[in-house]
mmCIF file of the N, C-alpha and C atoms, coordinates in Angstrom:
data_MODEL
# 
_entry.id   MODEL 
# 
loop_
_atom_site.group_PDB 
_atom_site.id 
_atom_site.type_symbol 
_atom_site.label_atom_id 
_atom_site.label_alt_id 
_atom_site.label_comp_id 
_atom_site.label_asym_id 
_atom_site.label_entity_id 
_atom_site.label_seq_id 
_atom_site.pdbx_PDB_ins_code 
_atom_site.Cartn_x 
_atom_site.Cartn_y 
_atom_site.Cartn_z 
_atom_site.occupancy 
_atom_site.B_iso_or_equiv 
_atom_site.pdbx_formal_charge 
_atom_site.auth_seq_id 
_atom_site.auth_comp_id 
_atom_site.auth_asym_id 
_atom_site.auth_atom_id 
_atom_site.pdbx_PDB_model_num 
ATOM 1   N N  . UNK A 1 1  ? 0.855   -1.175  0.000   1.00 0.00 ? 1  UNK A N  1 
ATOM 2   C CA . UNK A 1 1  ? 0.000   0.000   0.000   1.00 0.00 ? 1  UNK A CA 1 
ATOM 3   C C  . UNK A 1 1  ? 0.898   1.234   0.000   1.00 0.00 ? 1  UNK A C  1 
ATOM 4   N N  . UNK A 1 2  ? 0.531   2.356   -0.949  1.00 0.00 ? 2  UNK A N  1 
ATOM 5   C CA . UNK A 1 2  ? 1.470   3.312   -0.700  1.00 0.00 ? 2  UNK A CA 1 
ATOM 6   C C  . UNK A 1 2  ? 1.001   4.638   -0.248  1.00 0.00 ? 2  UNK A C  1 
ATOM 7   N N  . UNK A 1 3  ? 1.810   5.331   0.337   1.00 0.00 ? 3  UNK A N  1 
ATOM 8   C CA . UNK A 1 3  ? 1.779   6.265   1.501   1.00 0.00 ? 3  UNK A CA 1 
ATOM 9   C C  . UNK A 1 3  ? 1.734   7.880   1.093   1.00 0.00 ? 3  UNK A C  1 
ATOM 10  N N  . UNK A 1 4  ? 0.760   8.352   1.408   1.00 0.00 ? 4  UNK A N  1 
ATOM 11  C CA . UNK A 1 4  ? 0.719   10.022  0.571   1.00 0.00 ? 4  UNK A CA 1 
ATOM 12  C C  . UNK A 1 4  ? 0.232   10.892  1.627   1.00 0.00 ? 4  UNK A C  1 
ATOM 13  N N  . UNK A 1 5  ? 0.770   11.806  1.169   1.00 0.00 ? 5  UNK A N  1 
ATOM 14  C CA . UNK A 1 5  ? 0.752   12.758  2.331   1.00 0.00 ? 5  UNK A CA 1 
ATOM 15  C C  . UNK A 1 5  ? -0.867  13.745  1.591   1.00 0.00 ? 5  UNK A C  1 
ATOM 16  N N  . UNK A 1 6  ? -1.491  13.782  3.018   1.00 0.00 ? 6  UNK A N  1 
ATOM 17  C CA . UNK A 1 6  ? -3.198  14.522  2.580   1.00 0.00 ? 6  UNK A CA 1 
ATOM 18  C C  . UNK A 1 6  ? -3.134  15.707  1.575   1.00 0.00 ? 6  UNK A C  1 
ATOM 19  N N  . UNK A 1 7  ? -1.902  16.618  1.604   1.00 0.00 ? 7  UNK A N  1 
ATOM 20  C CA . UNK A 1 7  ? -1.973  17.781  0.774   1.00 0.00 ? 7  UNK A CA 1 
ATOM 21  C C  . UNK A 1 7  ? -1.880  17.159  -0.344  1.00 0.00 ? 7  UNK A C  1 
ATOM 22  N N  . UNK A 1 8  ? -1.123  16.079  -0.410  1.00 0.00 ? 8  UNK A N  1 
ATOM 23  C CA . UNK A 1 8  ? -0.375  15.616  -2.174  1.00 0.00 ? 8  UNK A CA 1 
ATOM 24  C C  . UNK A 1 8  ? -2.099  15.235  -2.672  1.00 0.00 ? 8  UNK A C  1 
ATOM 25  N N  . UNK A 1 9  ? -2.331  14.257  -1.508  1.00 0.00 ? 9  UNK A N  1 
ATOM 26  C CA . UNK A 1 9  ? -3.611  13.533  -2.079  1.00 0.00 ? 9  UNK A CA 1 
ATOM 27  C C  . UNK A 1 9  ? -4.826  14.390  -2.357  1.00 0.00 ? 9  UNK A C  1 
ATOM 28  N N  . UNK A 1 10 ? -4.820  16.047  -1.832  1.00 0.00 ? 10 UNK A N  1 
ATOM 29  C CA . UNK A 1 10 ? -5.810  16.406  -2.202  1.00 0.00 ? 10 UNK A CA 1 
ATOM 30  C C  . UNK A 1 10 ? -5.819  17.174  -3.301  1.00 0.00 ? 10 UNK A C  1 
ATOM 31  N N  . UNK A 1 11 ? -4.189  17.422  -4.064  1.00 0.00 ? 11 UNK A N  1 
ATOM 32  C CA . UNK A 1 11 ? -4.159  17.792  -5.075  1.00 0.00 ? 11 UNK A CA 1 
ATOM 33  C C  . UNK A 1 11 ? -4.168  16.860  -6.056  1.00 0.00 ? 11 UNK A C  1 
ATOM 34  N N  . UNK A 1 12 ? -3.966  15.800  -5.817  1.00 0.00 ? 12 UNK A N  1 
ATOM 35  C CA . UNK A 1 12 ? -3.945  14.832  -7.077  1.00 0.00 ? 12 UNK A CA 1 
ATOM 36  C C  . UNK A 1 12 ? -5.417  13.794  -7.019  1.00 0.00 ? 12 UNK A C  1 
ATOM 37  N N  . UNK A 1 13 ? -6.324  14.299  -6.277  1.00 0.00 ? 13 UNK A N  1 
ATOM 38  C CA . UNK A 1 13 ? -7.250  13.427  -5.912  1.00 0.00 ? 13 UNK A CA 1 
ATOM 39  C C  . UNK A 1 13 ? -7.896  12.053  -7.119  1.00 0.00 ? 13 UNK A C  1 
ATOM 40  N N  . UNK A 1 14 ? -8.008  12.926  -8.325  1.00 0.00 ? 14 UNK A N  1 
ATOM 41  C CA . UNK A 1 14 ? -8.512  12.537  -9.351  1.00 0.00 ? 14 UNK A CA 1 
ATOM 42  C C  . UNK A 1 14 ? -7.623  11.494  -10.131 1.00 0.00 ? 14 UNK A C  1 
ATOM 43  N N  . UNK A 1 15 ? -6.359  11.558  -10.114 1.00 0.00 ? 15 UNK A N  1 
ATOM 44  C CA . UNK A 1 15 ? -5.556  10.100  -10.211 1.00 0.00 ? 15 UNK A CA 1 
ATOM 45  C C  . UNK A 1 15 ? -5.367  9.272   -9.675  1.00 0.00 ? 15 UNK A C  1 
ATOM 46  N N  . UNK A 1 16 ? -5.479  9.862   -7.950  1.00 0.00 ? 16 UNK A N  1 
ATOM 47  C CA . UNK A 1 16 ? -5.694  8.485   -6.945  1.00 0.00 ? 16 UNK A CA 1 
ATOM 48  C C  . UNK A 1 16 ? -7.086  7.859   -7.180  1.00 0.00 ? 16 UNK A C  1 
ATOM 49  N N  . UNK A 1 17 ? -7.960  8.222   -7.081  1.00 0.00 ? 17 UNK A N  1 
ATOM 50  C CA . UNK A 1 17 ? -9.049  7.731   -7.728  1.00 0.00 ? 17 UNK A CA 1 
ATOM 51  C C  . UNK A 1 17 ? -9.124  6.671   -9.040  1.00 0.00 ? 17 UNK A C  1 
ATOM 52  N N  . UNK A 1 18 ? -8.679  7.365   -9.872  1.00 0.00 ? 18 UNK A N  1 
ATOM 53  C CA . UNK A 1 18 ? -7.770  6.326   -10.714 1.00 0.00 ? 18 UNK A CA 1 
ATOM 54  C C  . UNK A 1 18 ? -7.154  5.177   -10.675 1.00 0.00 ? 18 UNK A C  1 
ATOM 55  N N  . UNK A 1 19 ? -6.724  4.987   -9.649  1.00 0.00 ? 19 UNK A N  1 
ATOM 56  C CA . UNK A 1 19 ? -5.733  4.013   -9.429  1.00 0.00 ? 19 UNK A CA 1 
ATOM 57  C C  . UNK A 1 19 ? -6.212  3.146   -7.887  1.00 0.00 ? 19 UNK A C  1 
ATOM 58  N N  . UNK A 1 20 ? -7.172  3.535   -7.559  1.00 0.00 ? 20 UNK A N  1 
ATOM 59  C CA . UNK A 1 20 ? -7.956  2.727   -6.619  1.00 0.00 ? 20 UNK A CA 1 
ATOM 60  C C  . UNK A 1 20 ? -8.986  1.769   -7.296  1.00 0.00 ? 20 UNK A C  1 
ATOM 61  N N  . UNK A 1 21 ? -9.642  2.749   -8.337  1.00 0.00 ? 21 UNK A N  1 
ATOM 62  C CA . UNK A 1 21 ? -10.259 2.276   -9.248  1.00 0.00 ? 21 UNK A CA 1 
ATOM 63  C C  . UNK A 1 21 ? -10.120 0.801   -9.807  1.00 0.00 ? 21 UNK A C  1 
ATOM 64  N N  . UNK A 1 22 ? -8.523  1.017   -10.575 1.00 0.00 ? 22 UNK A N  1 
ATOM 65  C CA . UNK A 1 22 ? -7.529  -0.031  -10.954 1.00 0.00 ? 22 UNK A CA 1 
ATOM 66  C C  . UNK A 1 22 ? -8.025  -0.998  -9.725  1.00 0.00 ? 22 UNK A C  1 
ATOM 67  N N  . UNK A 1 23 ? -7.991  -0.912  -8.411  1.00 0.00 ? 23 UNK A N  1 
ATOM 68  C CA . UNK A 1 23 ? -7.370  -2.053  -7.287  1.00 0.00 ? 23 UNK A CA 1 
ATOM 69  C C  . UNK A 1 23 ? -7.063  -1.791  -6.216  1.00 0.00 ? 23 UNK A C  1 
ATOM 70  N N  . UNK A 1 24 ? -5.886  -0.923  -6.398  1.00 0.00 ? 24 UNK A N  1 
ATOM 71  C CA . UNK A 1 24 ? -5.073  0.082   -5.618  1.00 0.00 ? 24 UNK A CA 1 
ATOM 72  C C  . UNK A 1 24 ? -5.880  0.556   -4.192  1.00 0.00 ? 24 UNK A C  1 
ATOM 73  N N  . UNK A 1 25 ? -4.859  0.198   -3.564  1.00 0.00 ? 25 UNK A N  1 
ATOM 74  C CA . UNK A 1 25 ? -5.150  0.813   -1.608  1.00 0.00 ? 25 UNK A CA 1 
ATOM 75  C C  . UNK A 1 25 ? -3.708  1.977   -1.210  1.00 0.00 ? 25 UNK A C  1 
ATOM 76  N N  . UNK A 1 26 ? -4.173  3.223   -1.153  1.00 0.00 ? 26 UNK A N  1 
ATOM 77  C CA . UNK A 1 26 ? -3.595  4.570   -0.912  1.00 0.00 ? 26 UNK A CA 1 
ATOM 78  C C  . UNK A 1 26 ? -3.939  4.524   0.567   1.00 0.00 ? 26 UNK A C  1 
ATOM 79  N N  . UNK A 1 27 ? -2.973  4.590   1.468   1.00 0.00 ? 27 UNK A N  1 
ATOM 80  C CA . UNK A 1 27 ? -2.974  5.075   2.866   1.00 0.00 ? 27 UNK A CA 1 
ATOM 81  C C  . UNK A 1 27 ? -2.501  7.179   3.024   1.00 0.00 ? 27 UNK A C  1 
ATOM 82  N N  . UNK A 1 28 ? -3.191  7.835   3.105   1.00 0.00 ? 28 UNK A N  1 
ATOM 83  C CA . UNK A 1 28 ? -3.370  9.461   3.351   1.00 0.00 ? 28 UNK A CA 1 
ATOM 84  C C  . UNK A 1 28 ? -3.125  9.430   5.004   1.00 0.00 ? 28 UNK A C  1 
ATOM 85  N N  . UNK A 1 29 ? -1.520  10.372  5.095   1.00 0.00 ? 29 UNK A N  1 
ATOM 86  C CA . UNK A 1 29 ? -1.193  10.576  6.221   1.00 0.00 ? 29 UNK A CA 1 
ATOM 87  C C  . UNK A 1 29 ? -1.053  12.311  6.277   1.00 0.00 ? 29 UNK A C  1 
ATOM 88  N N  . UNK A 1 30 ? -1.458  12.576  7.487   1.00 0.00 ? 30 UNK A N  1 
ATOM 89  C CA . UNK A 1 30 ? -1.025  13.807  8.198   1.00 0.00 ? 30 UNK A CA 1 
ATOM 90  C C  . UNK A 1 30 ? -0.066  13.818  9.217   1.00 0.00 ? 30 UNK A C  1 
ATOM 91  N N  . UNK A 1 31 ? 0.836   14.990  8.885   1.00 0.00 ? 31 UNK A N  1 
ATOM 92  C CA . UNK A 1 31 ? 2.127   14.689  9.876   1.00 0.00 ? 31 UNK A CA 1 
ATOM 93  C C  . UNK A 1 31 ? 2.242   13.334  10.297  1.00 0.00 ? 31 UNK A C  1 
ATOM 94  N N  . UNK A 1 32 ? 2.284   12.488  9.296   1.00 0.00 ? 32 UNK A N  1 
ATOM 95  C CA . UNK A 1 32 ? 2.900   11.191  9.280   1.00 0.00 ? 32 UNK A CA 1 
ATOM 96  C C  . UNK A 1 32 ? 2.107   9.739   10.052  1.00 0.00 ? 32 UNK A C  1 
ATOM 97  N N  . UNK A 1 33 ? 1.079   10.697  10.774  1.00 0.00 ? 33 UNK A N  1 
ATOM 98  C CA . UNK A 1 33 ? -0.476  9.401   11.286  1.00 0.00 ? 33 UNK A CA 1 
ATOM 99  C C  . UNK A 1 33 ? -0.871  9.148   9.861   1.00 0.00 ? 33 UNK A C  1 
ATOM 100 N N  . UNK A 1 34 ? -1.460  8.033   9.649   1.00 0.00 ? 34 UNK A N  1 
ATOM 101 C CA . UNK A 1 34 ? -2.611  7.533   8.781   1.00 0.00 ? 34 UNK A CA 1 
ATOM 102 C C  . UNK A 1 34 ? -3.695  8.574   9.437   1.00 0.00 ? 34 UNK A C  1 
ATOM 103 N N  . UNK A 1 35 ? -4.359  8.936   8.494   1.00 0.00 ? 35 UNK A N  1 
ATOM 104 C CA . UNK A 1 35 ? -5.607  9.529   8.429   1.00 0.00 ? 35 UNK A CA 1 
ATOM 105 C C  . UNK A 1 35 ? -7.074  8.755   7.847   1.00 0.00 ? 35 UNK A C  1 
ATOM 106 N N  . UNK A 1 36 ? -6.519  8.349   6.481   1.00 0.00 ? 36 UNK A N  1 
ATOM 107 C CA . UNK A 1 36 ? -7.549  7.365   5.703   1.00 0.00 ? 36 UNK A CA 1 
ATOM 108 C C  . UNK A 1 36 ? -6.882  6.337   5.060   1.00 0.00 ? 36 UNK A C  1 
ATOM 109 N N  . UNK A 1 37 ? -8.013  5.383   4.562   1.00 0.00 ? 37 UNK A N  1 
ATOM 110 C CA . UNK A 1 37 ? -7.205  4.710   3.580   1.00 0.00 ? 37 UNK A CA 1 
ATOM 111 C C  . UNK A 1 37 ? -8.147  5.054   1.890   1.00 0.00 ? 37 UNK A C  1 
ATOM 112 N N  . UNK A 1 38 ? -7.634  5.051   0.791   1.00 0.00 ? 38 UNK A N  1 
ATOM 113 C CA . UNK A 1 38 ? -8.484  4.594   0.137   1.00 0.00 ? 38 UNK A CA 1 
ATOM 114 C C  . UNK A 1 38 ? -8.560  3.570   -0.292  1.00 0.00 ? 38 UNK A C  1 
ATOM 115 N N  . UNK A 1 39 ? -9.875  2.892   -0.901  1.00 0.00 ? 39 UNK A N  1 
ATOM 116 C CA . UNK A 1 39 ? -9.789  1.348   -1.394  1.00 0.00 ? 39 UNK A CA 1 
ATOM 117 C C  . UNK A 1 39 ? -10.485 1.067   -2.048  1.00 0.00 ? 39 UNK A C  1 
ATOM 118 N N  . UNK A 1 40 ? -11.058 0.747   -3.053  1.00 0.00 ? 40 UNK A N  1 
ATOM 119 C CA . UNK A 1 40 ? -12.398 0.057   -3.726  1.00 0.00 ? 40 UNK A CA 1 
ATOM 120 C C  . UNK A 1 40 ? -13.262 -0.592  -2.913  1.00 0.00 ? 40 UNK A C  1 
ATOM 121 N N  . UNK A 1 41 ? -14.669 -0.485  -3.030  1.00 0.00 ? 41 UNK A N  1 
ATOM 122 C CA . UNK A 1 41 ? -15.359 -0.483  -2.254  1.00 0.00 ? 41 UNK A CA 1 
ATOM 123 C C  . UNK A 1 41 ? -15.584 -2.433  -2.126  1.00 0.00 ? 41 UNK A C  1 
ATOM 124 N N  . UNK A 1 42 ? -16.157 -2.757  -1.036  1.00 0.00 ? 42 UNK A N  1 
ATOM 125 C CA . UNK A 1 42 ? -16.296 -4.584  -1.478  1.00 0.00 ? 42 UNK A CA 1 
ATOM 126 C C  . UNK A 1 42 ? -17.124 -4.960  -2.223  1.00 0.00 ? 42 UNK A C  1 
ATOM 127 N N  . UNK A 1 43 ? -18.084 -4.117  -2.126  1.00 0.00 ? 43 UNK A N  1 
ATOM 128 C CA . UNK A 1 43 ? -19.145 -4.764  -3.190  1.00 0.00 ? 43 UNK A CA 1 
ATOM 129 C C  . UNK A 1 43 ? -18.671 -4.603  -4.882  1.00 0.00 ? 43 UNK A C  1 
ATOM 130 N N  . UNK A 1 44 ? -17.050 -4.263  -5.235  1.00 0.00 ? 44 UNK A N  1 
ATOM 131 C CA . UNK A 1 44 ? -16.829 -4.230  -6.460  1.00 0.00 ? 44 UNK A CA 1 
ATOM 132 C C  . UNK A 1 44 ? -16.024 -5.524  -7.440  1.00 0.00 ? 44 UNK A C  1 
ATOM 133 N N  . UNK A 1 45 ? -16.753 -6.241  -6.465  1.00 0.00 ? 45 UNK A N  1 
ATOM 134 C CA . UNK A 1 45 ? -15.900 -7.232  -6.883  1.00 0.00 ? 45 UNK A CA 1 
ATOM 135 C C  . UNK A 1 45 ? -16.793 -8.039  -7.929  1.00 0.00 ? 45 UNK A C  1 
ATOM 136 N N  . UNK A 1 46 ? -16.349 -8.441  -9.160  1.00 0.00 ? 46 UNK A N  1 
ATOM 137 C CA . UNK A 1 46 ? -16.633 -8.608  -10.173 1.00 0.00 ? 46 UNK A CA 1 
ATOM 138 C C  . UNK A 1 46 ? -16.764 -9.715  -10.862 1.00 0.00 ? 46 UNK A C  1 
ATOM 139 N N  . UNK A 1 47 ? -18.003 -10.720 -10.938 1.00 0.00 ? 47 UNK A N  1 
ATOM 140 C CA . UNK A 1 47 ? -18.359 -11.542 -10.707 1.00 0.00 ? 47 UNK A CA 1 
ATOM 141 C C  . UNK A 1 47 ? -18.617 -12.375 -12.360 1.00 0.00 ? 47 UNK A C  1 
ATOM 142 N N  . UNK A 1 48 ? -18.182 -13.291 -12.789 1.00 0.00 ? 48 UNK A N  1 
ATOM 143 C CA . UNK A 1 48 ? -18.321 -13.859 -14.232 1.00 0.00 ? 48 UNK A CA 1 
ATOM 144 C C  . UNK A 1 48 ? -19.934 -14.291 -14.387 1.00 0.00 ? 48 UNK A C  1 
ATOM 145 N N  . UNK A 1 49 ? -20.594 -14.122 -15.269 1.00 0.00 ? 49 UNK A N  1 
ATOM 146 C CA . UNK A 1 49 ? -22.192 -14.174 -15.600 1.00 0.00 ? 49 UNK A CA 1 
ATOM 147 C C  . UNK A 1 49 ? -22.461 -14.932 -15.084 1.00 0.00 ? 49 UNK A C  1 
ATOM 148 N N  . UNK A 1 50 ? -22.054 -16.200 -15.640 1.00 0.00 ? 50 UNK A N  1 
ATOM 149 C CA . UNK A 1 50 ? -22.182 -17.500 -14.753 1.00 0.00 ? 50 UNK A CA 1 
ATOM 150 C C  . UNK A 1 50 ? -22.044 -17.508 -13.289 1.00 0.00 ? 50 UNK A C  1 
ATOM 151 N N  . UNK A 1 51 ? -21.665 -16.856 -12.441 1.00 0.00 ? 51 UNK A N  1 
ATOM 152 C CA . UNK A 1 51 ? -21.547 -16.864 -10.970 1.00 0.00 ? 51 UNK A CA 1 
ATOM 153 C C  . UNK A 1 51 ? -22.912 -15.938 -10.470 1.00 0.00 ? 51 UNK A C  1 
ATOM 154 N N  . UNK A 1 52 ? -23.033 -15.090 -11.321 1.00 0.00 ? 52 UNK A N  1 
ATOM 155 C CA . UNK A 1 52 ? -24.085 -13.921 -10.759 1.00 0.00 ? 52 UNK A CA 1 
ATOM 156 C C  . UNK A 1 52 ? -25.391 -14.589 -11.222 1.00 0.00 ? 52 UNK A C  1 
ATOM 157 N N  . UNK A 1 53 ? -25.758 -16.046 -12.410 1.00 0.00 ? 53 UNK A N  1 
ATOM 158 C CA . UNK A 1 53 ? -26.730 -16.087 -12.237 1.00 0.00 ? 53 UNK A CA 1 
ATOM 159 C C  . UNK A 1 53 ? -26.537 -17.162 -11.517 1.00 0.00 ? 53 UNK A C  1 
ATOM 160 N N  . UNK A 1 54 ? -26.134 -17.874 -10.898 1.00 0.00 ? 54 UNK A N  1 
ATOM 161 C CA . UNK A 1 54 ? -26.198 -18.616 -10.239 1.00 0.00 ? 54 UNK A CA 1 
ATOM 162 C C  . UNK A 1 54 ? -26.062 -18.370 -8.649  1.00 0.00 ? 54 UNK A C  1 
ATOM 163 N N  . UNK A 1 55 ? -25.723 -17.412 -8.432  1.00 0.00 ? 55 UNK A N  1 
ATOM 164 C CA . UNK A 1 55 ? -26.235 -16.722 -7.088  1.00 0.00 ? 55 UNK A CA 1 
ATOM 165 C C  . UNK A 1 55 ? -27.399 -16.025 -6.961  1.00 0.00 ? 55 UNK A C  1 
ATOM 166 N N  . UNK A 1 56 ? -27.817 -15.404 -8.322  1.00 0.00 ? 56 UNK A N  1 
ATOM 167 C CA . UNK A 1 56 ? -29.214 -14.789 -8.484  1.00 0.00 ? 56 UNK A CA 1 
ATOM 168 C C  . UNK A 1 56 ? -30.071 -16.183 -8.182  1.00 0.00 ? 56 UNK A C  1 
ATOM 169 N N  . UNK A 1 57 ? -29.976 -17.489 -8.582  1.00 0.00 ? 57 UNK A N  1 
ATOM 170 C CA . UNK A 1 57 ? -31.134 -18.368 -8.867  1.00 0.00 ? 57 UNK A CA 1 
ATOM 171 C C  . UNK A 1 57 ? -31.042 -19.185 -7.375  1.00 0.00 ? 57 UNK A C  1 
ATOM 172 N N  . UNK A 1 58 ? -29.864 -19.305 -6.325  1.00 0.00 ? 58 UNK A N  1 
ATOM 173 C CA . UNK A 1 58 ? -29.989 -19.381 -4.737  1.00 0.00 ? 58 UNK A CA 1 
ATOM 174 C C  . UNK A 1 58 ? -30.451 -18.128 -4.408  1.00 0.00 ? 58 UNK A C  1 
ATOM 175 N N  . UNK A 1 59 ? -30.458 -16.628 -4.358  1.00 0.00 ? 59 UNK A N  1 
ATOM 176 C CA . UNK A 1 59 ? -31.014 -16.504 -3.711  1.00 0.00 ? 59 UNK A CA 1 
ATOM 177 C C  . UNK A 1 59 ? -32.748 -16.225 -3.526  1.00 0.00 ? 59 UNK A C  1 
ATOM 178 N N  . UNK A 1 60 ? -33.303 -16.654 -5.094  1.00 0.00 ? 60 UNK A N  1 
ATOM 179 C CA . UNK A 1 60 ? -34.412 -16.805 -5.431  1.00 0.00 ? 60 UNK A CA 1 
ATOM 180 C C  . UNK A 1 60 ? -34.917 -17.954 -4.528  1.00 0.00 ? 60 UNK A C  1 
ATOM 181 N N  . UNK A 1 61 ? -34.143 -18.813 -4.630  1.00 0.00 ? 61 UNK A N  1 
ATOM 182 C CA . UNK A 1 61 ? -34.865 -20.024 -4.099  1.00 0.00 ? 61 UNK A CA 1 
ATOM 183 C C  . UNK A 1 61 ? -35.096 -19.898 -2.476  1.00 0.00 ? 61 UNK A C  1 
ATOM 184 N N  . UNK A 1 62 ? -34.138 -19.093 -2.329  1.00 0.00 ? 62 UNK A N  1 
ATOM 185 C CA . UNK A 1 62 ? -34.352 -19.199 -0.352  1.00 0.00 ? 62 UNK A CA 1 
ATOM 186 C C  . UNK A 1 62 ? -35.098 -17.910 0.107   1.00 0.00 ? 62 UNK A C  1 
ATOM 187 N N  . UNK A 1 63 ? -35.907 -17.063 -1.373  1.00 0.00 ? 63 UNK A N  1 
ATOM 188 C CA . UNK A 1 63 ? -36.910 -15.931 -1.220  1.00 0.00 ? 63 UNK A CA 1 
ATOM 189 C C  . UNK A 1 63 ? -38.124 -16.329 -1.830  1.00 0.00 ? 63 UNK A C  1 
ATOM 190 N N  . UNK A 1 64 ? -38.930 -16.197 -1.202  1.00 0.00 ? 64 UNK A N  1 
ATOM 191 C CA . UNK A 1 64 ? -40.237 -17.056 -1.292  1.00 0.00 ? 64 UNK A CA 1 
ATOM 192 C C  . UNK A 1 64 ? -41.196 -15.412 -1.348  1.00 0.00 ? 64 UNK A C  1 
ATOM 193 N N  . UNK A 1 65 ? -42.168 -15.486 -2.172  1.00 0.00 ? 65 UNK A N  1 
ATOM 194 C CA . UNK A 1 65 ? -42.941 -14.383 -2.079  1.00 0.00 ? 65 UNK A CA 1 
ATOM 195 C C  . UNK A 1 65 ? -44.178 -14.922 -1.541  1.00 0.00 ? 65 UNK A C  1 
ATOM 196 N N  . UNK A 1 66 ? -44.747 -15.695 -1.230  1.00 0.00 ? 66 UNK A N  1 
ATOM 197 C CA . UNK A 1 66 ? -45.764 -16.470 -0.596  1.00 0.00 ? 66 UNK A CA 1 
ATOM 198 C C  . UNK A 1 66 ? -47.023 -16.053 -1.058  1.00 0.00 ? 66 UNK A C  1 
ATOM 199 N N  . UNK A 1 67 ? -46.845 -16.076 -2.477  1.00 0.00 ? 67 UNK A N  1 
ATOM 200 C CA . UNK A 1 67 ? -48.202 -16.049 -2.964  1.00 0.00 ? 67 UNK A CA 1 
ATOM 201 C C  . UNK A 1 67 ? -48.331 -14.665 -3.477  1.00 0.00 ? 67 UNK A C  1 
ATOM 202 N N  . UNK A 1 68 ? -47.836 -13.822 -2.822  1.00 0.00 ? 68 UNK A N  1 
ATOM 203 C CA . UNK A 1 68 ? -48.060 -12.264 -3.477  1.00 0.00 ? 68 UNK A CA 1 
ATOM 204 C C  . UNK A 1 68 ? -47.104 -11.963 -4.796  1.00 0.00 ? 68 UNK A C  1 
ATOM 205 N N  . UNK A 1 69 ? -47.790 -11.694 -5.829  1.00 0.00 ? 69 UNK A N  1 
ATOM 206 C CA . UNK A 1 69 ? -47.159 -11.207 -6.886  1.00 0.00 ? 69 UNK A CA 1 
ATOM 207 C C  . UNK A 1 69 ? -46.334 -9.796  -7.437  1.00 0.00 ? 69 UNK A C  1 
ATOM 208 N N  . UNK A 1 70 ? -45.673 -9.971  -7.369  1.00 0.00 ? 70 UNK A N  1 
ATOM 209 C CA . UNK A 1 70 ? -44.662 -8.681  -7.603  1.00 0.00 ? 70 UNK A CA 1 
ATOM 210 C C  . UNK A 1 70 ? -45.106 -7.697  -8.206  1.00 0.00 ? 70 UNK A C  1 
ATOM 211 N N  . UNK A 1 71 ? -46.203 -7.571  -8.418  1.00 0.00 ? 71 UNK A N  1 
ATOM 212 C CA . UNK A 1 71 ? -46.550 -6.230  -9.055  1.00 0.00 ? 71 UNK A CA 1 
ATOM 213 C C  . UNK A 1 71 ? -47.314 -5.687  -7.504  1.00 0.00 ? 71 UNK A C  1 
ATOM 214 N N  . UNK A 1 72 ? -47.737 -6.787  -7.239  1.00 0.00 ? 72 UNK A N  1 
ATOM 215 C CA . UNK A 1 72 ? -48.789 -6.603  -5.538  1.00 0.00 ? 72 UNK A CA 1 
ATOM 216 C C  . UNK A 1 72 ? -47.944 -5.665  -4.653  1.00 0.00 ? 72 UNK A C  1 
ATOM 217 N N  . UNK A 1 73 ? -46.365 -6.103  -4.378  1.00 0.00 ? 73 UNK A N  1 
ATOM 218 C CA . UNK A 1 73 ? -45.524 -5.412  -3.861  1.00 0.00 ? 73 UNK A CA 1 
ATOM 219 C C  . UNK A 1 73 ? -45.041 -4.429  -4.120  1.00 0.00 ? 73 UNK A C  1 
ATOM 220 N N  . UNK A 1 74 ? -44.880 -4.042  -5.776  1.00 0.00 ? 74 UNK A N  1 
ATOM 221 C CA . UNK A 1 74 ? -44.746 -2.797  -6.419  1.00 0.00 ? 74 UNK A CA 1 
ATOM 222 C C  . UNK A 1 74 ? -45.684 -1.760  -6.063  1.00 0.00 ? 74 UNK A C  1 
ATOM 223 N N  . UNK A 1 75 ? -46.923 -1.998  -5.523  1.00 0.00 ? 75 UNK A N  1 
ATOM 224 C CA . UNK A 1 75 ? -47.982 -1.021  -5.952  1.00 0.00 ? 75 UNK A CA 1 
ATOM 225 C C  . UNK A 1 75 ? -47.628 -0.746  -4.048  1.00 0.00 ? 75 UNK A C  1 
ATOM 226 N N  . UNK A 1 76 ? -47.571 -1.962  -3.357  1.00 0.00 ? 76 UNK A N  1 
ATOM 227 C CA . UNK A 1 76 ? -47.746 -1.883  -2.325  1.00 0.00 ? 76 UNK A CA 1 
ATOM 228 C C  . UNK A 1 76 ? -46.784 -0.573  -1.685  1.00 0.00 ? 76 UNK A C  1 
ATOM 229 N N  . UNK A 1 77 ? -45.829 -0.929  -2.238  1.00 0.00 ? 77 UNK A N  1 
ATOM 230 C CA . UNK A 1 77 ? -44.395 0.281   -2.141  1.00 0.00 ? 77 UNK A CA 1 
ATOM 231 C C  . UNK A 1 77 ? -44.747 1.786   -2.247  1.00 0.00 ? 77 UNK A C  1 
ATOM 232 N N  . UNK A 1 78 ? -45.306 2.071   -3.391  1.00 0.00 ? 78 UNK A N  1 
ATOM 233 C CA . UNK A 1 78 ? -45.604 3.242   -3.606  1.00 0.00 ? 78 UNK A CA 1 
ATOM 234 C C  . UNK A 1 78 ? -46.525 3.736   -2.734  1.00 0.00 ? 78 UNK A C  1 
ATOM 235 N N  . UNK A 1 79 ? -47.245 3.558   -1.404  1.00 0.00 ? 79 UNK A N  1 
ATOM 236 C CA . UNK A 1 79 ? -48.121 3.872   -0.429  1.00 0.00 ? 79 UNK A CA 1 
ATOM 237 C C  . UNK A 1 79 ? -47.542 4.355   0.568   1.00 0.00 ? 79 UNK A C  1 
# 
């Protein structure tokens, strides 16, 4: 992980971004404490079709609408 000092990082924000983007974990220090880290978030992790429908179709199966039809819940929402 590499180490930037908060002024650098707040002038270059938009390439660190960049490069977190990429993967990349930026640790932002003040007078030499860690302050933040940056990181890609977890939910970016990037899943081959085949995995996403096959986690889509478990978690269908262990969600049961019990009879109410999804439009029932749509309308229900908007109330």
């Amino acid at each position: 992980m590499q180490t930037i000092g908060a002024y650098e990082a707040k002038t270059s924000l938009s390439k660190l971004l960049e490069r977190v983007n990429k993967g990349e974990k930026i640790s932002i220090t003040k007078h030499g404490v860690t302050v933040a880290i940056l990181q890609p978030p977890a939910y970016a992790k990037i899943l081959h079709p085949r995995q996403a429908i096959a986690a889509l179709r478990v978690f269908r199966d262990k969600h049961n609408l019990k009879g109410i039809s999804l439009r029932e819940m749509i309308e229900e929402g908007r109330h």
